[in-house]
C-alpha positions as CSV (number, residue, x, y, z in Angstrom):
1,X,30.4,63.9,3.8
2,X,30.9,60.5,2.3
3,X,30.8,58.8,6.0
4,X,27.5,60.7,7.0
5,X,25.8,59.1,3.9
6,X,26.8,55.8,5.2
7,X,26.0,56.3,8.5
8,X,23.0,57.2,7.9
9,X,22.0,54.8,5.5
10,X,22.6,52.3,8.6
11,X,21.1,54.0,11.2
12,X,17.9,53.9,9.0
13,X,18.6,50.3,8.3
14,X,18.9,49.6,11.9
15,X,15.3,51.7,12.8
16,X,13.2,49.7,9.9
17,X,14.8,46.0,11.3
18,X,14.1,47.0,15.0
19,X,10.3,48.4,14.3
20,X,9.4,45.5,12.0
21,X,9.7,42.8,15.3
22,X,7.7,42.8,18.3
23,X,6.0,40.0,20.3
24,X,2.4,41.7,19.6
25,X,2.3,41.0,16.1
26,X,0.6,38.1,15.9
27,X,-1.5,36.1,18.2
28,X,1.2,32.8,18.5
29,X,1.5,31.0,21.8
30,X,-2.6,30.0,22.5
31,X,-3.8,33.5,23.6
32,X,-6.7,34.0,21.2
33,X,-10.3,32.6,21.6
34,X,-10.1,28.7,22.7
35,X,-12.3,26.0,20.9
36,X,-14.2,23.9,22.6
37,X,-13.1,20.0,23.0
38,X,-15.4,17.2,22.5
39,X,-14.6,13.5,22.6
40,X,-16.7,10.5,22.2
41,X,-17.8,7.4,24.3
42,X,-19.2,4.5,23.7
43,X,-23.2,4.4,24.7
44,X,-22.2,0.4,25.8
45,X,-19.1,0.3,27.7
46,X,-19.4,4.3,28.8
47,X,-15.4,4.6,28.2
48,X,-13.8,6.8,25.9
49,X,-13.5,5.3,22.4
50,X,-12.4,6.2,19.1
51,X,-14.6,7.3,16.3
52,X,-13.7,5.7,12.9
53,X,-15.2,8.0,10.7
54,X,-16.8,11.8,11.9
55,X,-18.3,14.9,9.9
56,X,-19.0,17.8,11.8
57,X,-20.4,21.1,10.9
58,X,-21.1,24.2,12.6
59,X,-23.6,27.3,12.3
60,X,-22.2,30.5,12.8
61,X,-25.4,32.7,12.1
62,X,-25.1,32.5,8.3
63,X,-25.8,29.0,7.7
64,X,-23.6,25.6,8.3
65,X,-20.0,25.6,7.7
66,X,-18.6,22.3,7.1
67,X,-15.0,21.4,9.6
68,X,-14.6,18.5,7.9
69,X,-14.1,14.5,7.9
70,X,-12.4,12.9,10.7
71,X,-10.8,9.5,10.6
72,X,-10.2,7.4,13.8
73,X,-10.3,10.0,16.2
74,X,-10.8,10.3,20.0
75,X,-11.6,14.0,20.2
76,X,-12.1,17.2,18.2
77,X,-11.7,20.8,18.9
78,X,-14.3,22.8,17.6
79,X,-14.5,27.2,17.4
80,X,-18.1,28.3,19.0
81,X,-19.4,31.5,17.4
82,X,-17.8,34.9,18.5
83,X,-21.0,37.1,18.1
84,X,-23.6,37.9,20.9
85,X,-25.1,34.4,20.3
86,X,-25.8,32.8,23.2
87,X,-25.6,29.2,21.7
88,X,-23.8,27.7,19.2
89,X,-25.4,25.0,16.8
90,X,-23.1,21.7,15.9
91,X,-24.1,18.6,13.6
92,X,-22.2,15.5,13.9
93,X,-22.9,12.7,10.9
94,X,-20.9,9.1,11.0
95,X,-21.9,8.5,7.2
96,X,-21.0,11.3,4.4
97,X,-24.7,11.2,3.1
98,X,-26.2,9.9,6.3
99,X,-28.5,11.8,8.8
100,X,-27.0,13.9,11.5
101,X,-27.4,15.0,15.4
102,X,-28.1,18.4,16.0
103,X,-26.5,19.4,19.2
104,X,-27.2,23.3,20.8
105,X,-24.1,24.5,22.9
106,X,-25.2,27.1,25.5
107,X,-22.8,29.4,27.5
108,X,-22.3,33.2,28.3
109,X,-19.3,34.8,27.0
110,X,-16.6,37.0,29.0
111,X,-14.4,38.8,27.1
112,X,-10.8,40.0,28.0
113,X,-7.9,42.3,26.2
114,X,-4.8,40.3,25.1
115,X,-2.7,42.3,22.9
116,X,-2.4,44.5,20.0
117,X,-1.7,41.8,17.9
118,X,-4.4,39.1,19.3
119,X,-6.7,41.6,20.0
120,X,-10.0,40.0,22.3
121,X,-10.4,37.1,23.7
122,X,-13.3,35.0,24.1
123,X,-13.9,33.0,27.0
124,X,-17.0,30.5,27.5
125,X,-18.9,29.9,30.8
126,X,-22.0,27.9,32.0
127,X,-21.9,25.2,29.1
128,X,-24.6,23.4,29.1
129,X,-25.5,21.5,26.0
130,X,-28.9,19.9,24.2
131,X,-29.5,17.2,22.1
132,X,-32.2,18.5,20.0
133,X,-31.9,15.7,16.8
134,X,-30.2,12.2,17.7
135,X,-29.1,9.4,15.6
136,X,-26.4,8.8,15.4
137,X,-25.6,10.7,18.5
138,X,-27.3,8.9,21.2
139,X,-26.7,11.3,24.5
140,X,-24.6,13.9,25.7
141,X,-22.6,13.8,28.7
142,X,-21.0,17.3,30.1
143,X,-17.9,17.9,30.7
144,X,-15.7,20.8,32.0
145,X,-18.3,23.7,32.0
146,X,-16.2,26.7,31.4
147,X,-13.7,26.8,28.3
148,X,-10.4,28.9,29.3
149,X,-8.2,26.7,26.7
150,X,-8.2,23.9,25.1
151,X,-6.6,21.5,27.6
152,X,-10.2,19.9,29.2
153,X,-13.1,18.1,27.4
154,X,-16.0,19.9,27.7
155,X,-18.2,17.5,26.0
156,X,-18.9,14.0,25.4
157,X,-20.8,12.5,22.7
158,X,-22.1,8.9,23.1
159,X,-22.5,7.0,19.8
């Protein structure tokens, strides 16, 4: 009787450590909803340049969300809205009070099943993008038109 206790107490032991893993649990190896990449050029030279100082915000429906500053960087990755929104509003500043570019990011959306764990993901198509208010963004130049991951730049922004 005393060995059925035990064994049992281990089988059970064994059945919670074996249900707790699986590979659906979370969303880990880049299968959720890719952000789109955007890097900047230089409105003189037209090469890619670094940007010494960047804020950029986004609206998601209910008003502007701030990313965040950027310090010498050559490209940012930034999450487009999820909803049935067909365009996606970003603002890019150079100075933390200063005035800022209002850029509208167009697409249609295709969604696809990943997992349990990762659920739906979002993929973008079409891009095209507007430059509604400039200063201190001068111009827009497309990039890849479709975002499947995060590997392409899908926009340019000339300062």
């Amino acid at each position: 009787m005393k060995y059925y206790k035990h064994i049992i107490i281990v089988l059970c032991s064994l059945f919670v450590i074996w249900s707790c893993g699986g590979d659906d649990d979370i969303c880990e190896s880049g299968e959720g909803t890719p952000r789109m990449k955007v890097a900047f050029k230089s409105m003189a030279s037209g090469k890619e340049t670094p940007v010494p100082l960047l804020f950029a915000a986004v609206d998601y429906g209910s008003g502007k969300v701030q990313l965040g500053k950027y310090e010498n960087i050559s490209s940012i990755l930034i999450p487009l809205r999820v909803d049935d929104s067909p365009y996606t509003d970003v603002y890019f500043r150079i100075l933390e009070t200063g005035v800022e570019s209002h850029v509208r990011i167009n697409y249609t959306t295709k969604t696809t099943y990943v997992s349990p764990g990762c659920g739906i993901k979002k993929t973008y198509e079409n891009l095209n993008s507007e430059l509604i208010q400039s200063n201190p963004v001068l111009k827009l130049e497309a990039g890849q038109n479709q975002i499947e991951n995060e590997n392409k730049t899908n926009l340019f922004l000339l300062f």
